[in-house]
C-alpha positions in Angstrom: -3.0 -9.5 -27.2 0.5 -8.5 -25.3 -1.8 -6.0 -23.2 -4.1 -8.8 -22.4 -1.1 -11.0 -21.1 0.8 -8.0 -19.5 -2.6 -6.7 -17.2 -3.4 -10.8 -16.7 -0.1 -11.6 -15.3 0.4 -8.3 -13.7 -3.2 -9.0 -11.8 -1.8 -12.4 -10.8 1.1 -10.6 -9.2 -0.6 -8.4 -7.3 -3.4 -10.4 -6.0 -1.2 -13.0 -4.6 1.9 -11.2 -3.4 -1.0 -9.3 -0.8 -3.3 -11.9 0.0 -3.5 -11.2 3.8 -2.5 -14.7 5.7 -1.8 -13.6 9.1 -4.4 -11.1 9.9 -6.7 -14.0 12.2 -4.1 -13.8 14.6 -5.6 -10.7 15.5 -8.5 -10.0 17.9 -10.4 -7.4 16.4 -10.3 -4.1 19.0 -12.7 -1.5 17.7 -12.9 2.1 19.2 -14.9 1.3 22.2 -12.2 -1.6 23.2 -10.3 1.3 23.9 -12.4 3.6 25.9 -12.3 1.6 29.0 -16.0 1.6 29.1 -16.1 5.4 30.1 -17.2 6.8 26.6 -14.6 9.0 26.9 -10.8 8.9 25.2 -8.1 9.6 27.5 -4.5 10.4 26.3 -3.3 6.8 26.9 -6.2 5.3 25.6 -5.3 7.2 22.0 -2.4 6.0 22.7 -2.8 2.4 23.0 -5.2 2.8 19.8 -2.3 3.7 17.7 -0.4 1.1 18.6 -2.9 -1.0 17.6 -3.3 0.7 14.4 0.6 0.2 13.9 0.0 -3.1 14.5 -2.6 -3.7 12.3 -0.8 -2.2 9.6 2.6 -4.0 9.8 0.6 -7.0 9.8 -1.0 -6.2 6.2 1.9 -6.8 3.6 -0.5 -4.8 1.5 -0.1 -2.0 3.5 2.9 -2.0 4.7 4.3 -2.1 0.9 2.4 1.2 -0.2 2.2 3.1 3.2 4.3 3.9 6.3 2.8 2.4 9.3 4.3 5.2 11.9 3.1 7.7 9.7 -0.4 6.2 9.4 -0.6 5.8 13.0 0.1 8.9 13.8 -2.5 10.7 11.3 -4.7 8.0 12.6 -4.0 9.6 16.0 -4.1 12.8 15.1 -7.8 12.4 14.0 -8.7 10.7 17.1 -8.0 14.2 18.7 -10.8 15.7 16.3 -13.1 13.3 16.4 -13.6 11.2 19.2 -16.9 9.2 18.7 -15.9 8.2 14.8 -15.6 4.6 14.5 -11.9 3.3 14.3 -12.3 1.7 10.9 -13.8 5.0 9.6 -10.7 6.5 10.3 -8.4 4.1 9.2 -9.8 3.4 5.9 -10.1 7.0 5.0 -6.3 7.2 5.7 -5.0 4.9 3.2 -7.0 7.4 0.4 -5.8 11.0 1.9 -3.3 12.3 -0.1 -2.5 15.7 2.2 -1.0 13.4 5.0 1.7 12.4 3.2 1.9 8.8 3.8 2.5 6.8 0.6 6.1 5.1 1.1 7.4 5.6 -2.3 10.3 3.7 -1.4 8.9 0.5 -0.7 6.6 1.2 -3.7 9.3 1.5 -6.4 11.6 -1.3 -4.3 8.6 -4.1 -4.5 7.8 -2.9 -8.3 11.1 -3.0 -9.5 11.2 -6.5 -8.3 8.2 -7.5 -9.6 9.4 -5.9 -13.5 12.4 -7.8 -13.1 10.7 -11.4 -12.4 8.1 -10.5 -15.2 10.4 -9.4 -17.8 13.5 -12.3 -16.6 10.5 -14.6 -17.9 8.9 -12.6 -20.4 11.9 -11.1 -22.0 14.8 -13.8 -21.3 16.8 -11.9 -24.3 16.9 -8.6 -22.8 20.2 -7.5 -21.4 20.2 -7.3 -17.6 21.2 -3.1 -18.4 17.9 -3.3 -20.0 15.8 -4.8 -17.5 17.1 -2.6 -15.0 16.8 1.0 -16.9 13.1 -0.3 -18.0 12.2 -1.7 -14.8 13.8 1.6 -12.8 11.5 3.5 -14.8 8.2 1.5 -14.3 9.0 1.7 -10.3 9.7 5.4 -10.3 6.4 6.0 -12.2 4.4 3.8 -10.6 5.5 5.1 -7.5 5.1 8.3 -8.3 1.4 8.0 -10.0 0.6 6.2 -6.9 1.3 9.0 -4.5 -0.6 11.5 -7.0 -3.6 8.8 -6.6 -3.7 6.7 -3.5 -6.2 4.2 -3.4 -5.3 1.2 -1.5 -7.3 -1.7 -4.1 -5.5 -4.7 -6.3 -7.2 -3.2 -9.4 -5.9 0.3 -8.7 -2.4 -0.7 -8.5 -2.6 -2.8 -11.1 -3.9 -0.4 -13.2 -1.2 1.6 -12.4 1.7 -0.6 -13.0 0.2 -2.2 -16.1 0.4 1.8 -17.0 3.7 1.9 -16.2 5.1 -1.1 -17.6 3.0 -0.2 -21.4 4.5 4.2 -20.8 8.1 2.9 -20.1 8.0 0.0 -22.6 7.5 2.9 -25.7 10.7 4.9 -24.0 13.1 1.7 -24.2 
């Protein structure tokens, strides 16, 4: 029943701390926006196209929590050097899934989990010391982080399958 509860209100959490609000600001500028009408990518062009892939990023909450943007930009770059003709969005959704690149930000990871343990467990747990909410709530950032970078996948499910994980592991180590 408790595990029911926990993944219910940890699904809650997720789903709307990333529900993407600003993202119609945005006109949509696929591959061929940047070509220039030449078929052909210039320097500048993949250039500009990681900008806009920056952009796009910072704009995402969702993203910008469990990845760097400078560091997705640039991989994102760094393909359009291979592979010229693959469509943007082919690219960047494949990024967010590639472990070899390296661009999980752990950091922001474990900072936006541990705030979310904290909230959950102020509520859930309003007898636990504050020493106690922060040694068990350190640990469920640090593993979730962590088990996040072993297994990127950029979905509210995944990460919530990951912190409910975290938050049931730590819980038997307290």
């Amino acid at each position: 029943m408790i595990k029911n509860l926990l993944f219910l209100v940890l699904g809650f959490g997720v789903l709307i701390g990333y529900i993407p609000g600003a993202q119609a600001q945005y006109a949509v500028k696929d591959s061929f926006y940047f070509m220039k009408d030449d078929n052909f990518f210039s320097d500048d062009e993949k250039d500009e196209e990681a900008q806009y892939i920056y952009e796009r990023c910072e704009a995402n909450p969702f993203q910008k929590v469990f990845y760097d943007c400078s560091c997705i930009a640039g991989a994102f770059r760094n393909e359009r050097d291979k592979e010229q003709l693959v469509p943007q969005s082919q690219i960047f959704n494949s990024l967010f899934e590639n472990k070899e690149i390296g661009c999980v930000n752990t950091v922001e990871i474990a900072g936006d989990t541990f705030q979310f343990c904290s909230d959950f467990m102020f509520y859930s747990r309003p007898n636990m010391k504050e020493e106690e909410r922060e040694k068990y709530c350190g640990c469920v950032a640090n593993r979730t982080a962590t088990n996040y970078k072993k297994d990127p996948e950029l979905s509210p499910q995944h990460i919530q399958k990951i912190r409910g994980d975290a938050l049931l592991s730590c819980d038997t180590q307290s």
